[in-house]
C-alpha beads as a LAMMPS data file, in Angstrom:
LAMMPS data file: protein, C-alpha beads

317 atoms
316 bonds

1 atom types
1 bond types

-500.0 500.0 xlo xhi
-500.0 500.0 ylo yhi
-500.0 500.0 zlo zhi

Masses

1 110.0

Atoms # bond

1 1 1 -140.111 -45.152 217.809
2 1 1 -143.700 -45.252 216.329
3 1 1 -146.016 -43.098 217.620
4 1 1 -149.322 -43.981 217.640
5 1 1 -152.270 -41.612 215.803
6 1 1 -154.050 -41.766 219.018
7 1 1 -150.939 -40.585 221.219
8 1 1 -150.587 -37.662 218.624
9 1 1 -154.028 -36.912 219.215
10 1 1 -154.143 -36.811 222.946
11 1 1 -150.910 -34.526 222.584
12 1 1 -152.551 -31.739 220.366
13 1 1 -155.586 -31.881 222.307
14 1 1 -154.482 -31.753 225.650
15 1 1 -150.681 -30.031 225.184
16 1 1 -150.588 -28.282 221.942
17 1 1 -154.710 -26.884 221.681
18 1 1 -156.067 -24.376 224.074
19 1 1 -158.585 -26.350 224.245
20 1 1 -158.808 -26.829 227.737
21 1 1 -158.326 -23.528 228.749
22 1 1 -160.441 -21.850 225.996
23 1 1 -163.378 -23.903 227.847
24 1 1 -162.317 -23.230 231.068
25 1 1 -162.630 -19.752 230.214
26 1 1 -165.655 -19.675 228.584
27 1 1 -163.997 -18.822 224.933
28 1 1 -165.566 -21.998 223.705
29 1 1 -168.922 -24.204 224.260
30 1 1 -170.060 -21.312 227.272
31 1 1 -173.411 -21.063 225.297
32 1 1 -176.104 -23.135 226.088
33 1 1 -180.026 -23.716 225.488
34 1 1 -182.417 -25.154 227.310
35 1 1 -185.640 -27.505 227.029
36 1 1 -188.406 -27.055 229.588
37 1 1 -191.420 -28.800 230.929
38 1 1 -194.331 -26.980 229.617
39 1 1 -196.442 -27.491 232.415
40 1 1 -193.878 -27.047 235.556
41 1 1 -191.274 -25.024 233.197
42 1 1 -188.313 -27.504 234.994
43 1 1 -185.591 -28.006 232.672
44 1 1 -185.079 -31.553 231.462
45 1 1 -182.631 -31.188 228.763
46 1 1 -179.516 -28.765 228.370
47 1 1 -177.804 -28.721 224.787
48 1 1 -174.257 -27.098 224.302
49 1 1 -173.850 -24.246 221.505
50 1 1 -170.791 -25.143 220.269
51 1 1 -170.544 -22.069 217.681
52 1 1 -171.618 -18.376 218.373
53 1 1 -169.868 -15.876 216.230
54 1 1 -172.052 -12.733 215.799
55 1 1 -169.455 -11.242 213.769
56 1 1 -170.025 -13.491 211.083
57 1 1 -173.459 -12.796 210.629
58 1 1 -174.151 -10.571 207.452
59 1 1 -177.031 -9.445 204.923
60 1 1 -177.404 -12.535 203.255
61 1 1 -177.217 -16.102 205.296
62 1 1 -178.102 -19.657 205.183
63 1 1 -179.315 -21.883 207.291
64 1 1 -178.852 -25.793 206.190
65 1 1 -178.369 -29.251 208.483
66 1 1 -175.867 -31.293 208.569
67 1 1 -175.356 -35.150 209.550
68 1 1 -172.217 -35.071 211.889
69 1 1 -171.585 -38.705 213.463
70 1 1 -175.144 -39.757 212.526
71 1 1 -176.846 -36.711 214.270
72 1 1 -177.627 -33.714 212.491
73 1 1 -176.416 -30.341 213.341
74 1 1 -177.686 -26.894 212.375
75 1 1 -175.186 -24.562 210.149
76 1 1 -176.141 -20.891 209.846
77 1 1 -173.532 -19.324 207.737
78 1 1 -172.566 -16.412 205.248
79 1 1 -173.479 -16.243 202.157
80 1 1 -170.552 -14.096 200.893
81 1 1 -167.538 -15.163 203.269
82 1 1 -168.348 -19.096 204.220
83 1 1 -168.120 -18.716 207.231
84 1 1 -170.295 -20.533 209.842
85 1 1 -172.306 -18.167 212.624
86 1 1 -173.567 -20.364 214.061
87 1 1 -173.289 -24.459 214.823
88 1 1 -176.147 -26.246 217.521
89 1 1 -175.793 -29.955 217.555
90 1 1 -179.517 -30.407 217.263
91 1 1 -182.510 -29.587 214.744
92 1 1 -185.112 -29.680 217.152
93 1 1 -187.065 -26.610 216.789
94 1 1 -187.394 -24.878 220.540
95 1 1 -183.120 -25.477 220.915
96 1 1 -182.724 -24.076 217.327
97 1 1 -184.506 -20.995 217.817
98 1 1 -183.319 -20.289 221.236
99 1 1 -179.558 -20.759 219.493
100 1 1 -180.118 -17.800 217.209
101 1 1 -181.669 -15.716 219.570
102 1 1 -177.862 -15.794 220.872
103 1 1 -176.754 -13.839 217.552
104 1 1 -178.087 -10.559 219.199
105 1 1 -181.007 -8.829 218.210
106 1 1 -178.770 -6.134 216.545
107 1 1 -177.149 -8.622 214.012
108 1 1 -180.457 -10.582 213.271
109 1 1 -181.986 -7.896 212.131
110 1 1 -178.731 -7.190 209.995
111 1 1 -179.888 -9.572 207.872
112 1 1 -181.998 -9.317 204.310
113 1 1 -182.019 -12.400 202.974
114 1 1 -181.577 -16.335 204.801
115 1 1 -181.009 -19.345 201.872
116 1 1 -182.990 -22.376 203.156
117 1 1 -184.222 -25.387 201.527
118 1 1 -188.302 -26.374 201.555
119 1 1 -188.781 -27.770 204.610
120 1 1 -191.883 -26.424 206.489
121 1 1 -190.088 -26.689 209.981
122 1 1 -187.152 -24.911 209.164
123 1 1 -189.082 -21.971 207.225
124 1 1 -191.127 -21.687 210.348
125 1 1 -187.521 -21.473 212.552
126 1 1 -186.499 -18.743 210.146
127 1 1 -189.969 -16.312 210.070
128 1 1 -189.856 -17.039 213.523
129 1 1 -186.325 -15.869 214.723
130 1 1 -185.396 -13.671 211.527
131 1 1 -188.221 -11.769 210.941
132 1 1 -187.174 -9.163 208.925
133 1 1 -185.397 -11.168 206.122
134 1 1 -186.876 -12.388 203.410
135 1 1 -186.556 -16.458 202.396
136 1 1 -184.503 -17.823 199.376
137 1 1 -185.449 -21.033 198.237
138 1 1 -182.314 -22.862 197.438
139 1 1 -181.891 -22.746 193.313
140 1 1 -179.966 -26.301 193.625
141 1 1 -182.549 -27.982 196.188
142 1 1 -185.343 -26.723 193.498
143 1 1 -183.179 -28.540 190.378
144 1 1 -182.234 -31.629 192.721
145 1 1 -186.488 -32.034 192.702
146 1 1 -186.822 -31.519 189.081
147 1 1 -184.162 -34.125 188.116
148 1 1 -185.670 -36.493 190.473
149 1 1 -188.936 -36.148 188.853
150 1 1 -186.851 -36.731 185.211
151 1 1 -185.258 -40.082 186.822
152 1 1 -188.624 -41.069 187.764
153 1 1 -190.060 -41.000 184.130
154 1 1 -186.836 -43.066 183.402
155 1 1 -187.593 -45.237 185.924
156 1 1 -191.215 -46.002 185.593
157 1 1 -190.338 -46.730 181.599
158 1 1 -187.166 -49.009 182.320
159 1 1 -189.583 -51.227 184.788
160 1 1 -191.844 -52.148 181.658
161 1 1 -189.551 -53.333 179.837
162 1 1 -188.683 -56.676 179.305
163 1 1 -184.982 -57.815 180.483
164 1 1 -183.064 -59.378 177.673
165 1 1 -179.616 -60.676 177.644
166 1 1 -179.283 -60.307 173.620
167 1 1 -177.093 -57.623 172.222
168 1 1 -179.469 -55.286 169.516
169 1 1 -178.933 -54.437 166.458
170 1 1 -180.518 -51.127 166.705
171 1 1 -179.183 -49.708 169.417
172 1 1 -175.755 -48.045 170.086
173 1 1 -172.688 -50.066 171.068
174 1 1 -175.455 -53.242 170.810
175 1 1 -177.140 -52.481 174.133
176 1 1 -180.285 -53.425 175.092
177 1 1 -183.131 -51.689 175.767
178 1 1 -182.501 -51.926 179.509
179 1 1 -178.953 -51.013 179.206
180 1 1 -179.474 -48.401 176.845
181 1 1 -182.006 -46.423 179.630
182 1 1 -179.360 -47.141 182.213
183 1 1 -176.624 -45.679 179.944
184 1 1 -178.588 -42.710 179.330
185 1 1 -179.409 -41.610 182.944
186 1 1 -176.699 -39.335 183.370
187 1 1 -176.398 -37.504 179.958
188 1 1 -180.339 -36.799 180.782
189 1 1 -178.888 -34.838 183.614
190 1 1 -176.651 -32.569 180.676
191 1 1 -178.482 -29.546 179.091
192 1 1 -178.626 -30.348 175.252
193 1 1 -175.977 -27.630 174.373
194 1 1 -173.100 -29.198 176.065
195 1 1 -173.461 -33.292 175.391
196 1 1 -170.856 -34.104 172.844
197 1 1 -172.471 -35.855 169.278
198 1 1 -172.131 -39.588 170.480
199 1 1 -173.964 -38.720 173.778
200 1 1 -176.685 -36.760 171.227
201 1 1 -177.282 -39.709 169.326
202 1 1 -177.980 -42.339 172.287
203 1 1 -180.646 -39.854 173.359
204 1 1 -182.395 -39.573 170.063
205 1 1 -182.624 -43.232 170.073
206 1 1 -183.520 -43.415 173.391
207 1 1 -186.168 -40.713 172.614
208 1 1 -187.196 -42.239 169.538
209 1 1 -188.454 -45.120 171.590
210 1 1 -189.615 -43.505 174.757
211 1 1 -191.234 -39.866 173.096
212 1 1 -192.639 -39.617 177.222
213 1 1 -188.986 -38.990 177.723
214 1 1 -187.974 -36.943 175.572
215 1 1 -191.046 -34.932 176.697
216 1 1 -190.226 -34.487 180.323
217 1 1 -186.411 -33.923 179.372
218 1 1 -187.545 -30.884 177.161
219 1 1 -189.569 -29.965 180.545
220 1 1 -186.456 -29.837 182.001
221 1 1 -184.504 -28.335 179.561
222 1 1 -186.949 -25.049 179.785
223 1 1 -187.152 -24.995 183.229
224 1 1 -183.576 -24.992 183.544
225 1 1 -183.297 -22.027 181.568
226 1 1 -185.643 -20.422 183.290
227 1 1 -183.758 -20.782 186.461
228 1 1 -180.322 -19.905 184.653
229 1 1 -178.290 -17.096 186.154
230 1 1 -178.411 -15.003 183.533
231 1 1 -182.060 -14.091 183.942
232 1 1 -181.207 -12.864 187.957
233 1 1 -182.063 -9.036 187.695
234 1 1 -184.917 -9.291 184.924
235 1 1 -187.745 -7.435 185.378
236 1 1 -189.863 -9.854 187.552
237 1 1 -193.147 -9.601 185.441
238 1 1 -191.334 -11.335 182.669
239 1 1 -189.726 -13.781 185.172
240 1 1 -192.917 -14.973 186.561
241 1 1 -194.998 -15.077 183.067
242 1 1 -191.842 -17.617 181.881
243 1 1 -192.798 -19.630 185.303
244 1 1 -196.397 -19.792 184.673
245 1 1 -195.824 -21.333 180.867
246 1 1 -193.603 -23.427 182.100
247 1 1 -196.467 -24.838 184.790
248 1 1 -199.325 -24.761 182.032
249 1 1 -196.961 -27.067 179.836
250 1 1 -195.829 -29.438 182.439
251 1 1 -199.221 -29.912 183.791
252 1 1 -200.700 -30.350 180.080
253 1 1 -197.746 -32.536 179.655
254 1 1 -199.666 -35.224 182.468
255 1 1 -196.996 -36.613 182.974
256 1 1 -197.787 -38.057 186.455
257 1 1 -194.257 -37.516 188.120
258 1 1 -194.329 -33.398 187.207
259 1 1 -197.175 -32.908 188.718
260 1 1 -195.309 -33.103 192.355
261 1 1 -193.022 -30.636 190.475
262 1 1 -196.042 -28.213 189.682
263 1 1 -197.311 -28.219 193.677
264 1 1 -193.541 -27.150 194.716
265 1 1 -193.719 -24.229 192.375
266 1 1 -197.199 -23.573 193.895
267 1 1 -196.360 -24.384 197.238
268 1 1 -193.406 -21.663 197.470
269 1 1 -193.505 -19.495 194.864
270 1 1 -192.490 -16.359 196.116
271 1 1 -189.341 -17.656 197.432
272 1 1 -188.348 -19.660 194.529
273 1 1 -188.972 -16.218 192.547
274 1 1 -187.282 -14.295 194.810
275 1 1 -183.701 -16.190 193.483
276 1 1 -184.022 -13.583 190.866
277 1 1 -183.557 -10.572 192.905
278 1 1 -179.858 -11.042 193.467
279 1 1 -179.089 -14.937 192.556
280 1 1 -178.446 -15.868 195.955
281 1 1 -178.070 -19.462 196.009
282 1 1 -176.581 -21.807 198.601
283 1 1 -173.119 -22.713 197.028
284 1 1 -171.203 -21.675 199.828
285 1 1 -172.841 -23.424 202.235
286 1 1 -172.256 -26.927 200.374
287 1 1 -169.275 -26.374 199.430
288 1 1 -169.068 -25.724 203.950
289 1 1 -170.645 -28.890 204.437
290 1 1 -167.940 -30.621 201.602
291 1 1 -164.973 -29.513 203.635
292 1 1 -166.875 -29.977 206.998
293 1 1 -167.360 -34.001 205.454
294 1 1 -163.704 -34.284 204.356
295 1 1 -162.392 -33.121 207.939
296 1 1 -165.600 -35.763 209.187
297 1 1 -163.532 -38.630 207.453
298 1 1 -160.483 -37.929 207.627
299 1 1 -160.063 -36.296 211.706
300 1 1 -159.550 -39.212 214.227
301 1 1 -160.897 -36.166 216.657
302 1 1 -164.382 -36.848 216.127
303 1 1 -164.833 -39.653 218.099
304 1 1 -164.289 -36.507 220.598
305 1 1 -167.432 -34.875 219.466
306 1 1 -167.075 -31.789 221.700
307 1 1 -163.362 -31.774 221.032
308 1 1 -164.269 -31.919 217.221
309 1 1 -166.420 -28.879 217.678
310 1 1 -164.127 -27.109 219.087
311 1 1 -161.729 -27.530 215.720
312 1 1 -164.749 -26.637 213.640
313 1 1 -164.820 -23.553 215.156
314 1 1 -161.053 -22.844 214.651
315 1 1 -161.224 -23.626 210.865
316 1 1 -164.516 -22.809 209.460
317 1 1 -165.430 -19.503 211.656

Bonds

1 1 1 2
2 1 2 3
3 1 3 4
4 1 4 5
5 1 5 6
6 1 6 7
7 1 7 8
8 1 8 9
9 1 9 10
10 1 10 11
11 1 11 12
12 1 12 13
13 1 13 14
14 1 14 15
15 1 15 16
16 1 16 17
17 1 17 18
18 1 18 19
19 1 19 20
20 1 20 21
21 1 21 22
22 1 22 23
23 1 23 24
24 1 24 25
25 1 25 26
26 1 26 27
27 1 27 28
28 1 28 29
29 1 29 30
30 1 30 31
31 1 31 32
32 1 32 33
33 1 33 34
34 1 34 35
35 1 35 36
36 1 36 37
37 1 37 38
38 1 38 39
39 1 39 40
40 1 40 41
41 1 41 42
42 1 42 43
43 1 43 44
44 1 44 45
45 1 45 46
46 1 46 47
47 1 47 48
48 1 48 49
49 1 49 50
50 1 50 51
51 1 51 52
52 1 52 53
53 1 53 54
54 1 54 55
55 1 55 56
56 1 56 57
57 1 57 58
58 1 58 59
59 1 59 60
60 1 60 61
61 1 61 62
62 1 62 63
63 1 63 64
64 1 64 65
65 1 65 66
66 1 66 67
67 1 67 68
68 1 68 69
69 1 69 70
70 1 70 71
71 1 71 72
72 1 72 73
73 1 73 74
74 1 74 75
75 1 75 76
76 1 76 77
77 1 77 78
78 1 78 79
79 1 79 80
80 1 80 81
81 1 81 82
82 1 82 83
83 1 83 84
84 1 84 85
85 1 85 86
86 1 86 87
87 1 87 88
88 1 88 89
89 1 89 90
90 1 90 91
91 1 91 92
92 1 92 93
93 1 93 94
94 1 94 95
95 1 95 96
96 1 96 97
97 1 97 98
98 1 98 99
99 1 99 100
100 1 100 101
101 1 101 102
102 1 102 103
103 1 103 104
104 1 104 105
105 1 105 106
106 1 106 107
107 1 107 108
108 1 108 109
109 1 109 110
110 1 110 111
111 1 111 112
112 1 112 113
113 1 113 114
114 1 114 115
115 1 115 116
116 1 116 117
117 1 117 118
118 1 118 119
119 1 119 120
120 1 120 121
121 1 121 122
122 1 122 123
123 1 123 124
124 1 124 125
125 1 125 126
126 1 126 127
127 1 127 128
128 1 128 129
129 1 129 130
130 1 130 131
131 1 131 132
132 1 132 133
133 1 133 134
134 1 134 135
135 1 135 136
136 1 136 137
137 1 137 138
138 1 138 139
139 1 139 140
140 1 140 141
141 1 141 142
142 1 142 143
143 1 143 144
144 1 144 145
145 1 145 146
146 1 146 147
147 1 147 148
148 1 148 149
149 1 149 150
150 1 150 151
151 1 151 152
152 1 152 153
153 1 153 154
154 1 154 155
155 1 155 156
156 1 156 157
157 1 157 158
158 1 158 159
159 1 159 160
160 1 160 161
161 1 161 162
162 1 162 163
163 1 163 164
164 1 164 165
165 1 165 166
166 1 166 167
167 1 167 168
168 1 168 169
169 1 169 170
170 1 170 171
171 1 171 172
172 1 172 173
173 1 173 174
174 1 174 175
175 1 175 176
176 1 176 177
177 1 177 178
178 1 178 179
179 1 179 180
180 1 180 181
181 1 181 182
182 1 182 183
183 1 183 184
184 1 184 185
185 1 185 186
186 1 186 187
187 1 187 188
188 1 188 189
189 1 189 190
190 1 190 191
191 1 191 192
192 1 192 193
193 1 193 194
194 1 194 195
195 1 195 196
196 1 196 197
197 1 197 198
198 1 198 199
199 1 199 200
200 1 200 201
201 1 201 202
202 1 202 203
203 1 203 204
204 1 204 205
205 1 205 206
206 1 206 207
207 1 207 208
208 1 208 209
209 1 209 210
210 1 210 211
211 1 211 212
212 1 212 213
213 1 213 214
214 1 214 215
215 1 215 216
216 1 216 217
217 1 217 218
218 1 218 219
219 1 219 220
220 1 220 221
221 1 221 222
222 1 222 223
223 1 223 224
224 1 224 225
225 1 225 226
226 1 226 227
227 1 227 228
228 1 228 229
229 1 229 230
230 1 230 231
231 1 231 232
232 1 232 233
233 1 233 234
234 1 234 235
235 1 235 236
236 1 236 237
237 1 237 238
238 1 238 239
239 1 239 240
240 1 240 241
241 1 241 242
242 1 242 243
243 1 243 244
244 1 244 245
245 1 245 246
246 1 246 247
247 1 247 248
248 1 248 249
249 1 249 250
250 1 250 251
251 1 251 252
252 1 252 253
253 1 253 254
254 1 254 255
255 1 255 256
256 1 256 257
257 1 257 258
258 1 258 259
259 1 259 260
260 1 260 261
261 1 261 262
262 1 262 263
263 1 263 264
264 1 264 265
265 1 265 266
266 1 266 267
267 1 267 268
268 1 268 269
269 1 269 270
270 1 270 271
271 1 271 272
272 1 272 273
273 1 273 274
274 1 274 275
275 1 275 276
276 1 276 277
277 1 277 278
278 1 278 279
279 1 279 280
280 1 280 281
281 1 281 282
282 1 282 283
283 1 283 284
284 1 284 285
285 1 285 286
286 1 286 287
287 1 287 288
288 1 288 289
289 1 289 290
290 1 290 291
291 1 291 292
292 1 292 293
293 1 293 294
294 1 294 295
295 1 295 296
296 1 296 297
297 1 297 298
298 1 298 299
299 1 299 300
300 1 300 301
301 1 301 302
302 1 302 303
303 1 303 304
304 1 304 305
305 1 305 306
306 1 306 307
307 1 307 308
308 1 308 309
309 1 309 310
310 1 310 311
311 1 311 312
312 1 312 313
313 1 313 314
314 1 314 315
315 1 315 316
316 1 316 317
């Protein structure tokens, strides 16, 4: 006989788990936080913490979202074990807050340093309930910007130029000019030392023609080195005089789409700058939300959102 992935399931949830009993018990999803009225302070919504494990939390954390079923989640986890401390199927501010507060005092203030990524709101959660450590500005989010930026220049230039359906005789492998800015997007991405000689060549052609280009992808190229690992522990006078010749170039550069670029250095400085004090970056975190994605697609269990949770917590705390 067949058995159905839906019978199998239904057995592991309701024979094989302890799922039942671990919430009848209170070992999973007892946690909750509340949204008031204001005014009349009646509560009018109630939102399940699905993951509380203080003894996760440690001196350096991150705090990221996560779209779960097309709703995002909060993930605070550690930086040095993966593991999550914390999971609140919400991003709203009050819930958020009031779902750290259920860490414990004692183990907040365990913590030195919380990754996060630029967004106002979620700074604000962290100075808020995590007083006492300071903020890393995700090293990846920072690069994800700058290549952006980069893509834009390619963009902007590929739009001018006229479409043409006949093969050159200038370019490599005959492409045209369209093709050959298309072809070229993702070895922009490489830093110079690693592209192989063919890859080399269709960029000298392509910066032959476009010298804007080549200009914002030597922008890149500094910053990049700049922000490489091997500069984590320098002394930070020499970190932040690199930064501010990197801003006077780009800004003399005028290239329009580094100038966004410039305002995120000068927006949050200190906490991009503070990378340098131990390299903290986020890595473990994405790689959490990677494996938290594969067991997304590939878990018939979370059409059972709460039952999903639960199996989160099992496997990834």
């Amino acid at each position: 006989m067949k058995l159905k992935p839906h019978t199998l399931y239904k057995w592991y949830r309701d024979i094989i788990s302890n799922y039942h009993q671990d919430v009848a018990s209170g070992k999973f999803a007892s946690n909750k936080v509340y949204e008031f009225n204001s005014e009349t302070g009646e509560i009018h919504k109630e939102q399940i913490v699905h993951i509380v494990k203080p003894e996760n939390v440690g001196e350096s954390m991150c705090i990221d979202e996560k779209m779960i079923s097309k709703r995002y989640s909060t993930i605070i986890s550690n930086q040095q074990t993966g593991k999550i401390a914390l999971l609140i199927d919400s991003i709203k501010p009050s819930l958020v807050k009031q779902s750290i507060e259920l860490l414990g005092k004692e183990n907040l203030e365990k913590i030195e340093f919380i990754n996060s990524d630029m967004s106002p709101v979620m700074k604000k959660i962290c100075n808020d309930t995590i007083s006492n450590a300071a903020i890393v500005i995700d090293k990846f989010h920072v690069i994800k910007h700058i290549m952006d930026a980069l893509n834009t220049v390619r963009l902007e230039i590929k739009q001018k130029l006229k479409q043409s359906k006949e093969p050159s005789t200038i370019n490599p492998n005959g492409w045209t000019d369209v093709e050959l800015l298309e072809k070229s997007r993702y070895l922009l991405y490489k830093m110079w030392d690693v592209l192989e000689q063919e890859e080399k060549i269709i960029l000298e052609v392509v910066f032959k023609k476009h010298p804007v280009l080549n200009q914002a992808y030597n922008l890149v190229q500094q910053i990049r080195s700049w922000y490489d690992k091997k500069n984590v522990g320098s002394p930070p006078l020499k970190i932040e005089n690199g930064l501010d010749q990197w801003l006077t170039k780009a800004k003399q550069s005028k290239i329009k789409a580094f100038r966004v670029i410039v305002k995120m250095f000068e927006n949050h400085r200190d906490d991009i700058l503070r990378y340098f004090q131990k390299g903290l970056t986020n890595a473990k975190a994405e790689n959490l939300n990677s494996k938290i994605q594969r067991f997304v697609t590939s878990n018939y269990g979370t059409r059972d959102k709460h039952f999903f949770f639960y199996r989160t917590q099992i496997y990834f705390s």
